[in-house]
ZAMARGU-4260 file (C-alpha; in steps of 0.2 Angstrom, whole numbers, plus 5000, padded with zeros to 4 digits):
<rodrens>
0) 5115/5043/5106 | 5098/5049/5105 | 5084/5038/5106 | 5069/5038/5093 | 5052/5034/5096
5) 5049/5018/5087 | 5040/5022/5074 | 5020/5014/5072 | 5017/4998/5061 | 5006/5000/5049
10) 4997/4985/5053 | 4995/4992/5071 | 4990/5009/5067 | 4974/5016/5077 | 4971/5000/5086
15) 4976/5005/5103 | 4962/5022/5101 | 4950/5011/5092 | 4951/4999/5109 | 4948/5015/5119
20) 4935/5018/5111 | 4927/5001/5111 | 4929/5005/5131 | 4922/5022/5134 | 4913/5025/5118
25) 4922/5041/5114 | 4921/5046/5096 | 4936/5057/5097 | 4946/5041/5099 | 4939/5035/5085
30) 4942/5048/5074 | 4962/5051/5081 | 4962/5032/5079 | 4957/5036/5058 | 4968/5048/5057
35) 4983/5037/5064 | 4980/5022/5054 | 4975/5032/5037 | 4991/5041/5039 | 5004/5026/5034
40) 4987/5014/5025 | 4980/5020/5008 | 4965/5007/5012 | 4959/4995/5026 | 4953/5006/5039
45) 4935/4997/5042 | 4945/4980/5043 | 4955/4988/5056 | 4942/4995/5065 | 4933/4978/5067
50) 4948/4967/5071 | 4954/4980/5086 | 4941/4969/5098 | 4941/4953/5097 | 4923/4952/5104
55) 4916/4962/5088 | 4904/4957/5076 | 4902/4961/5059 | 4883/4958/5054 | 4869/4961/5043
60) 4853/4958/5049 | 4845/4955/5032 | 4857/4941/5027 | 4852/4939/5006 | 4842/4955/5005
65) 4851/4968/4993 | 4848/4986/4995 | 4854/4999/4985 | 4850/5014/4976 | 4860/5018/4959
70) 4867/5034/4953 | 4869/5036/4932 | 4884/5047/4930 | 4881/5057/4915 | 4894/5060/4904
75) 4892/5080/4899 | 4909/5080/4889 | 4918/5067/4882 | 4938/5069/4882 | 4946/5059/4868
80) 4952/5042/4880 | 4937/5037/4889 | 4938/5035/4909 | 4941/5020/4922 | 4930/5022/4937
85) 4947/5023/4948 | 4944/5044/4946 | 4925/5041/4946 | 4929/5033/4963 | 4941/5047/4969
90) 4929/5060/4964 | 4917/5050/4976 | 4929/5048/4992 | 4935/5070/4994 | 4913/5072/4994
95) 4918/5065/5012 | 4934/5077/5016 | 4931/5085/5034 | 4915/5073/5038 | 4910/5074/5056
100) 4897/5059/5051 | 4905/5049/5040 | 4925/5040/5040 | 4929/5034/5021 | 4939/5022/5018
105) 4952/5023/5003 | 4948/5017/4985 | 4950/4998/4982 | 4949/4993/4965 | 4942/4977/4961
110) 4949/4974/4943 | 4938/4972/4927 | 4929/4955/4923 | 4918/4947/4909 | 4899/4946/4912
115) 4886/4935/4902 | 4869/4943/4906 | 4856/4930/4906 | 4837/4932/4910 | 4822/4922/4913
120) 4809/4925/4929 | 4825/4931/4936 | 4840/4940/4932 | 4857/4928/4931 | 4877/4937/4929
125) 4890/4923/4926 | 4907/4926/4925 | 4925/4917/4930 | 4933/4919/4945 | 4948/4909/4946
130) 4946/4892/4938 | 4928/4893/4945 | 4912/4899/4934 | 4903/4909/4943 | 4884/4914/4945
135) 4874/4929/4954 | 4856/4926/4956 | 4845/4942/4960 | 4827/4940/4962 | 4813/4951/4957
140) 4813/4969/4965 | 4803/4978/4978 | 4806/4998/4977 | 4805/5009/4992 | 4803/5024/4982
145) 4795/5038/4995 | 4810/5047/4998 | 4819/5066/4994 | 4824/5071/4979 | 4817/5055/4970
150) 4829/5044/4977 | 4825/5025/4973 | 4832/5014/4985 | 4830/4995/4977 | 4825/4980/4988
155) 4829/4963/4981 | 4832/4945/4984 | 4849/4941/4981 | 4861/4924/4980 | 4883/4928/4979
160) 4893/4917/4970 | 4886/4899/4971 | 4900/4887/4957 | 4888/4888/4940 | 4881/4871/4936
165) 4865/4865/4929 | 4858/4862/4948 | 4862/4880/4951 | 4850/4885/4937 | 4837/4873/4944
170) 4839/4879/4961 | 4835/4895/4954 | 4822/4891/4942 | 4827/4895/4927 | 4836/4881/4919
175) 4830/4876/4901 | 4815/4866/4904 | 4807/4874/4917 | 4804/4895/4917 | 4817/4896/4903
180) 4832/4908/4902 | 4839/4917/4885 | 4856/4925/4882 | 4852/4945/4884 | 4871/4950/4882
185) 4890/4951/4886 | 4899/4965/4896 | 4916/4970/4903 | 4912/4977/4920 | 4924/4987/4929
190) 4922/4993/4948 | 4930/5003/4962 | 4923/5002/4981 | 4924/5017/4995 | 4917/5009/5012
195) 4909/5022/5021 | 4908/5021/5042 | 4889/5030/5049 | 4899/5035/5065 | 4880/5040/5072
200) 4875/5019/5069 | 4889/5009/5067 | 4884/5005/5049 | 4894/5000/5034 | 4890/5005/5016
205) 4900/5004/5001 | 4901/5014/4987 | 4905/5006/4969 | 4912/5017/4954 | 4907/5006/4939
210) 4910/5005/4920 | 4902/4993/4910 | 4906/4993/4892 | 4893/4981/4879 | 4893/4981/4861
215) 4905/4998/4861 | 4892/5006/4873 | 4898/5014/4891 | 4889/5015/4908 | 4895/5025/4923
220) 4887/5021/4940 | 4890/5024/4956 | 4880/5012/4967 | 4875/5014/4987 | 4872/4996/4995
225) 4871/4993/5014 | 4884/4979/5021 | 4877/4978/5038 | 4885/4983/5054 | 4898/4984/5069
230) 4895/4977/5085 | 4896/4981/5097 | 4897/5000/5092 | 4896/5013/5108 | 4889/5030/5102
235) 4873/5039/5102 | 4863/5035/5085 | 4855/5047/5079 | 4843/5037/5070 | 4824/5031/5071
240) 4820/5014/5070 | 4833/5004/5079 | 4845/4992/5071 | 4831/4981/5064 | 4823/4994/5057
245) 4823/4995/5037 | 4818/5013/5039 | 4835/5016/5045 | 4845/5006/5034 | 4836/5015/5019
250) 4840/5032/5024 | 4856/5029/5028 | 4859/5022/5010 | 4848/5039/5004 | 4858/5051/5012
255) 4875/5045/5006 | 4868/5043/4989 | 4860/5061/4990 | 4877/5068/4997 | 4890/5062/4984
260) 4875/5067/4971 | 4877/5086/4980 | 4894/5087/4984 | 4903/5078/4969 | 4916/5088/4959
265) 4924/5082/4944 | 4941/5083/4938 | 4945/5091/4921 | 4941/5085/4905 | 4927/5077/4915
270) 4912/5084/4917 | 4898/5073/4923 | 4880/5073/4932 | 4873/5061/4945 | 4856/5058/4944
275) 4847/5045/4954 | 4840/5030/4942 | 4830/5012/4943 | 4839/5008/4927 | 4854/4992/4931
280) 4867/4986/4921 | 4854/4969/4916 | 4844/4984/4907 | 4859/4991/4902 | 4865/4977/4894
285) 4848/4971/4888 | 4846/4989/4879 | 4865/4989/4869 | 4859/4973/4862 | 4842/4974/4857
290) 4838/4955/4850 | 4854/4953/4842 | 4870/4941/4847 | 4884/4944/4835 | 4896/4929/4830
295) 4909/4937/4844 | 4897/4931/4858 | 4891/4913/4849 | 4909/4910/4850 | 4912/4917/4868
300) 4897/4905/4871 | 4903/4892/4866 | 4921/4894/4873 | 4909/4892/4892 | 4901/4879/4885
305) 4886/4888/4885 | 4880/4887/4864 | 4863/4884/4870 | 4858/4900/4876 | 4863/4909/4858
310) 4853/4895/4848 | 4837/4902/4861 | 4838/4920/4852
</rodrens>
């Protein structure tokens, strides 16, 4: 009888190399470790990667900040059914095939969700998670512009996920009363997320493939945004500025954007353009609707319990 090799679990896969190279800081091991774990997981590998040493740590040194720089995906012919952003996504991920700088992670879809659009001094998305209602807060934005190509990288103040209420408005300041808010418009967002390892740094960024349909107009993005950093992360960075250093965090989110805006290639009947924008899905949104709220959304409204932001049109 002949003795087989056990074969690897997938929930071990790479961990030994990543370990070794935790140790010794060799980037071979973590690149055979990639290729081991990738091999029997369709997603997860940066997870992995983080977990192999139980000393790690997963940080971002600018805790609330948000930067990001947006990609409009221009839609140069239109096949008759209109596209998820799972292929967009796709499409994003084989720009890094046979990378040396970068390891991608697989495509993780994160589903499609309704999104009121509300705005005041600041800019509000709620939506339902659960049995919970949800609201994102993001604060005025401060452009770092100065880069190739006319890449935009957007600095903003930003505040995940806090339970909706009328305190959470306050704390914001922008409940009824105060700054004032008004209903700008309701979407159906849909997103897909490529995490992205800077071997060079040890920095995280995802990529989000995104579709956001309001009043039967489309928007396709794909979105750059920094997630912080492994630690500790043995290899030679080959960047200025340190790990504090916004510089480096900037060009980093600049030279991914600027690479999938290159290297991109579309599957047919696609045909598409990246072009680097300012524009979000708030103007987005703002745009489809003009000043208008149909009976569709007054009833939505009301549904949340939130008439009063229609009867503010």
């Amino acid at each position: 009888m002949v003795n087989k090799k056990p074969e690897k679990r997938k929930e071990y896969a790479g961990t030994e190399l990543f370990k070794q190279f935790y140790r010794t800081g060799e980037i071979s091991n973590l690149f055979e470790g990639y290729r081991e774990y990738m091999s029997v997981n369709s997603t997860g590998f940066i997870d992995q990667l983080r977990s192999a040493n139980r000393e790690y740590h997963f940080e971002n040194e600018f805790m609330g900040v948000e930067y990001e720089m947006i990609l409009n995906a221009v839609v140069r012919k239109k096949p008759a059914v209109m596209m998820s952003p799972i292929p967009l996504a796709e499409s994003v991920r084989r720009t890094f095939n046979r990378s040396r700088k970068y390891l991608v992670d697989g495509v993780l879809p994160r589903g499609f969700a309704d999104v009121l659009y509300v705005g005041g001094e600041k800019e509000l998305f709620l939506y339902e998670e659960g049995a919970h209602r949800k609201i994102k807060i993001k604060n005025d934005l401060d452009f770092i512009i100065n880069r190739p190509e006319n890449a935009l990288v957007k600095k903003r103040g930003e505040a995940n996920n806090s339970v909706f209420s009328d305190d959470a408005l306050l704390t914001a300041g922008v409940a009824a009363g105060k700054n004032g808010y008004e209903f700008v418009g309701r979407a159906q967002k849909g997103k897909v997320d490529v995490s992205v390892l800077d071997v060079r740094s040890g920095r995280v960024y995802v990529i989000t493939a995104s579709e956001t349909t309001a009043n039967k107009q489309r928007l396709y993005q794909v979105e750059v945004e920094y997630k912080g950093f492994i630690s500790p992360f043995k290899v030679k960075r080959n960047v200025h500025g340190g790990r504090e250093s916004e510089d480096e965090i900037v060009d980093g989110i600049v030279d991914i954007g600027l690479h999938v805006q290159n290297k991109i290639r579309f599957d047919k009947p696609w045909t598409f353009t990246l072009h680097p924008t300012s524009d979000t899905k708030y103007d987005f949104v703002k745009l489809a609707y003009a000043s208008r709220i149909d009976k569709e959304q007054v009833a939505h409204l009301d549904a949340m319990g939130l008439a009063g932001l229609a009867a503010k049109q």
